[in-house]
N, C-alpha and C positions, 0 to 999 in steps of 0.2 A: 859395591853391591849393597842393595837395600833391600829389606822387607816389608812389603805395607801390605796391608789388609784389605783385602777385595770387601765388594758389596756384599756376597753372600757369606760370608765368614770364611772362605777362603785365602791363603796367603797368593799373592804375586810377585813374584820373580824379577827386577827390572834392573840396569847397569845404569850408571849415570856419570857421562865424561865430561868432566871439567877441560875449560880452554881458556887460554888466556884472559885477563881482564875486558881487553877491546874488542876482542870479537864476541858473537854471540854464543850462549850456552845451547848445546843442541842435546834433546832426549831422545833419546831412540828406545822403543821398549820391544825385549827380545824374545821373553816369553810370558807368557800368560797362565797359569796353571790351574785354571778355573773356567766354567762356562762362564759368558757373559749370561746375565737373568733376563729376560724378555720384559719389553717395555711395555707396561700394563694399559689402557688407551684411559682417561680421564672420565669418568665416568658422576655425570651430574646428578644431584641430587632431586627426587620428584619434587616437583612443584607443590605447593600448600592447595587446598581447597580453593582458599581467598585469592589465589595468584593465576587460577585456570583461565586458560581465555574463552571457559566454557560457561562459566557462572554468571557473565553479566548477560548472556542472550537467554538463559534459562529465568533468569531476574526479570527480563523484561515479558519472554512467554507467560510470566506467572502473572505479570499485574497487566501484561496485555488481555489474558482471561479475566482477570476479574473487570476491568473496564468494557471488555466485550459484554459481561451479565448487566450491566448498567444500561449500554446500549438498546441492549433486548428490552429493557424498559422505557427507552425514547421511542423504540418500534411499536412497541405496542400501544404506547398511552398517544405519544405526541398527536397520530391522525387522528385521536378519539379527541384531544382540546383537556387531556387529562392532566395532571400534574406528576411530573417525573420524582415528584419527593415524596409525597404521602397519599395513599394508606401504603403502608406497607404490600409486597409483593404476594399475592392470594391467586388462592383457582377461580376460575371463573363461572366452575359449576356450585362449587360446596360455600364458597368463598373462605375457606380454612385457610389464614396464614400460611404461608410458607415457611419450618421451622429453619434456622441457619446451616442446621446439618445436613436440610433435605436442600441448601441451595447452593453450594459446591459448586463452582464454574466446569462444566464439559461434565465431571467426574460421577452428579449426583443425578444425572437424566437416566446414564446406562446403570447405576444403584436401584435406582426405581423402575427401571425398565421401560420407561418413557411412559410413565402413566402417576396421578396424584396418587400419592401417598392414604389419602383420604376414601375418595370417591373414586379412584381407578380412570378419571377419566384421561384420556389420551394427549400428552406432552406432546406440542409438535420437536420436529427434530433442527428446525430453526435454529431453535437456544442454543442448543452444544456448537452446532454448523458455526455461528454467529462467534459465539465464545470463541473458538478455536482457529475462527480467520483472524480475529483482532488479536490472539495471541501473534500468530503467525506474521502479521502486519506489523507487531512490535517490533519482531525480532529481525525484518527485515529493513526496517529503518533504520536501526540498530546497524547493521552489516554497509547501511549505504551513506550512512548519514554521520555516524560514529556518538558520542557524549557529547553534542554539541547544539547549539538553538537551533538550530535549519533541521535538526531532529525532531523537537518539541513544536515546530511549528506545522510539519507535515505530519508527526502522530496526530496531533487535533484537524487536519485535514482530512486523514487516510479515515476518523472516526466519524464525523462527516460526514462521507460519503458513502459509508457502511448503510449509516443510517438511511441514507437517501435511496439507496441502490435496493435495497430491501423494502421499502415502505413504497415501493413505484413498481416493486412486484407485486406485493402481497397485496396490496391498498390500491394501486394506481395511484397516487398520491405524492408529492413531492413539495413535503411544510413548508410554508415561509418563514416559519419560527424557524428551522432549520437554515436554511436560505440565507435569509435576512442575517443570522446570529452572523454565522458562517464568511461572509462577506464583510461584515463590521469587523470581525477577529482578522479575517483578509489584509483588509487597510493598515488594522494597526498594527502587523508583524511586517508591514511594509515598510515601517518607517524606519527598521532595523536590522532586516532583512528584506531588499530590491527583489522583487519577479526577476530584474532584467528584463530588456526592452527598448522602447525607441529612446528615454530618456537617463537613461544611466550614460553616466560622462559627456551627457551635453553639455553644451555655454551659451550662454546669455549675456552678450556684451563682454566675451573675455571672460566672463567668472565661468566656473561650474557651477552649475543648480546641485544645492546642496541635497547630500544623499536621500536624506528623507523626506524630502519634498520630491526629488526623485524617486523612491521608490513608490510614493504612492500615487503619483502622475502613471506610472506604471500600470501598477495594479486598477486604475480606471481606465485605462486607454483597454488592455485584456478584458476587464469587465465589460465594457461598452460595444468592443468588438465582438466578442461570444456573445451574445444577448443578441444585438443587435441585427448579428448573423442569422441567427435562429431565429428571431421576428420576422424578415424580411422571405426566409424559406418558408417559415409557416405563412405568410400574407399571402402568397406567390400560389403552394398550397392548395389555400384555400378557394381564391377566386380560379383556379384550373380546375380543382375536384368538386366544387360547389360543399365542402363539408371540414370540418376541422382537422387538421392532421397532427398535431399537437399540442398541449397544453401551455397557460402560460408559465408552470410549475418550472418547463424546460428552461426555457427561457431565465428567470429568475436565477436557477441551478448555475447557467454558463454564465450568471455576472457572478458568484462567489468562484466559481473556479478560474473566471479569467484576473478576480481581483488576485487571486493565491499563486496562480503561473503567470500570469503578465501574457502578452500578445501573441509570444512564440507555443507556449504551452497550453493558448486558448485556441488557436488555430489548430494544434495538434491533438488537442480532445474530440474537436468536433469532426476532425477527418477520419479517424480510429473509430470515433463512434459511429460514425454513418457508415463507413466500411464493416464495422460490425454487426448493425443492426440488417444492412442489407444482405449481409451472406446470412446470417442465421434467420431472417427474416423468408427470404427466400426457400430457406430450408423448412420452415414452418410450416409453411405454405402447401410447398406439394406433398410432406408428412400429413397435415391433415387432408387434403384433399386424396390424396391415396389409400387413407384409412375409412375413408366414407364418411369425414367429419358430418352433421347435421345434412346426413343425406336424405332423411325423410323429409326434411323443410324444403331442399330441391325438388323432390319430385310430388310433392303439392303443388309447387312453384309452376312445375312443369305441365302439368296436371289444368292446368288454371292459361295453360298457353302461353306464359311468361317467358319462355327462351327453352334453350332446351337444355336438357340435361346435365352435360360436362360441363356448359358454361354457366348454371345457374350456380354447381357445386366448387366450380374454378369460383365463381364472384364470393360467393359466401365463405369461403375458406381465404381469401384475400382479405375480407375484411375485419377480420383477426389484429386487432392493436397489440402491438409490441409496446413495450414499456421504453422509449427511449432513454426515459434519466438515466435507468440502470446501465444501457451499455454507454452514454455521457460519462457516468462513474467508474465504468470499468477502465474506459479510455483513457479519463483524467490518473487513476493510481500506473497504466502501463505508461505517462507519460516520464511520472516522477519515477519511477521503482524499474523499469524496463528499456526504453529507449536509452539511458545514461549508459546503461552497457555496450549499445553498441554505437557510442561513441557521438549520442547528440545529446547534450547535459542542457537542463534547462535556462530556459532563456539566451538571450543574446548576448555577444560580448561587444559592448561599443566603447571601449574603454581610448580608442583609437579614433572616433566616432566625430564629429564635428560640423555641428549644422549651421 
């Protein structure tokens, strides 16, 4: 009989029979005179600040804001033919600088209460709006893209077409400084990052066409097709309604986004967009015509013999231009940020492919 010491400082009680050399030793233990202690579960230590999987999307909100305050000054200078780098950022009534503490992204609009500092005059609600999408746009590149290039090359897209989507509302307007930049940056993230498209894993004689000549056969084949698309809708357009139906800003717009998504993601802009623009467009429509939009100019119209009434007010509220770039751009971010979820990732896969 032996003594040992249990875990909790208790003694336990046990026999122990010896057997022959060759056979085996068997223990049998007969009493126990102690609770067993209860097995405590393992319990981890909180994570560091620096280790949260929470810091690097608040990282990117932060400098997604402040690149959105940047923006606001492409919005506002680029249709003016202004320079994005000097003078410094001022009111437009007092011309008083903006001091650095009054220019805090999102934070220092509702400090000021959306008014100068100065003169009191009236901050539009844009800037914050603006600021706080491009944060927002950070963090979901961030989420879909991870610390990787195909991140850095759609954050400079998704900014882009911030710029674009907002300057075709407020302006009607859609830069070719923009455009043009936009579509050069296009190409040459092509040569290292493919659209995908008809030319990924083709052959020419037995070889494969090398990637970056592939990728930017790509990204002009999408160029050529978005644009080209949109040219031909607007011609068609035109000589039907005897009057312009879009600009050629559009146009220009779907060669930098077909160069950025290639052929699949350039056909997916424009379908998304025309499906948008027509429901909301529609919806415009019989909102203003039901509000009595410019119904005294109908019934001069009418007044004058010109048709009658409902229908002078129906044509007049019809011809209400919509901004197309903007729902182009809305289209082109639900192509890269939305459709991937439900299981159509961009571009094609020809990897299989052989022409």
């Amino acid at each position: 009989m032996v003594n040992s010491r249990g875990l909790a400082g208790h003694d336990s009680v046990a026999t122990v029979t010896a057997f022959p050399p060759r056979e085996p030793i068997s223990i049998a233990i007969l009493q126990v005179s102690h609770r067993t202690p209860p097995v405590l579960p393992y319990i981890e230590a909180r994570s560091g600040l620096w280790h949260s999987q929470r810091v690097i999307p608040f990282f990117f909100f932060l400098f997604g804001i402040v690149i959105g305050s940047f923006l606001n000054v492409c919005i506002s200078r680029i249709p003016e033919d202004l320079s994005i780098v000097r003078p410094r950022s001022r009111c437009p009534r007092c011309q008083q600088p903006i001091r650095p503490y009054d220019n805090i992204p999102v934070l220092s609009w509702f400090l000021l209460r959306g008014k100068c500092r100065t003169c009191h005059l009236p901050i539009s609600p844009m800037y914050p709006i603006v600021e706080f999408l491009t944060g927002a746009l950070f963090v979901l590149t961030y989420y879909s893209f991870g610390l990787a290039l195909p991140a850095f090359k759609f954050l400079i897209f998704g900014c882009l077409l911030i710029i674009l989507i907002v300057t075709d509302i407020v302006s009607r307007i859609l830069p070719d400084a923009v455009n043009w930049f936009g579509f050069g940056l296009a190409l040459a993230f092509a040569t290292v990052i493919p659209p995908g498209g008809f030319f990924e894993g083709a052959r020419v004689h037995d070889r494969h066409i090398p990637t970056a000549l592939a990728g930017v056969l790509d990204a002009l084949l999408g160029a050529a097709f978005g644009s080209f698309l949109l040219l031909g809708a607007a011609t068609v357009y035109k000589l039907v309604r005897k009057r312009d139906g879009m600009g050629m800003g559009d146009v220009k717009m779907m060669a930098m986004v077909g160069a950025f998504l290639g052929l699949r993601g350039s056909f997916e802009t424009i379908l998304i967009g025309t499906l948008l623009g027509s429901f909301v467009g529609i919806a415009l429509v019989g909102t203003l015509y039901l509000s009595g939009w410019r119904r005294n100019t109908a019934e001069r119209a009418h007044r004058r013999g010109l048709g009658s009434l409902p229908g002078l007010r129906w044509t007049l509220a019809a011809e209400y231009q919509l901004p197309l770039g903007s729902f182009l751009g809305i289209a082109a971010l639900i192509v890269v940020y939305v459709l991937p979820w439900f299981g159509l990732p961009l571009g094609w896969d020809f990897r299989y492919f052989h022409p």
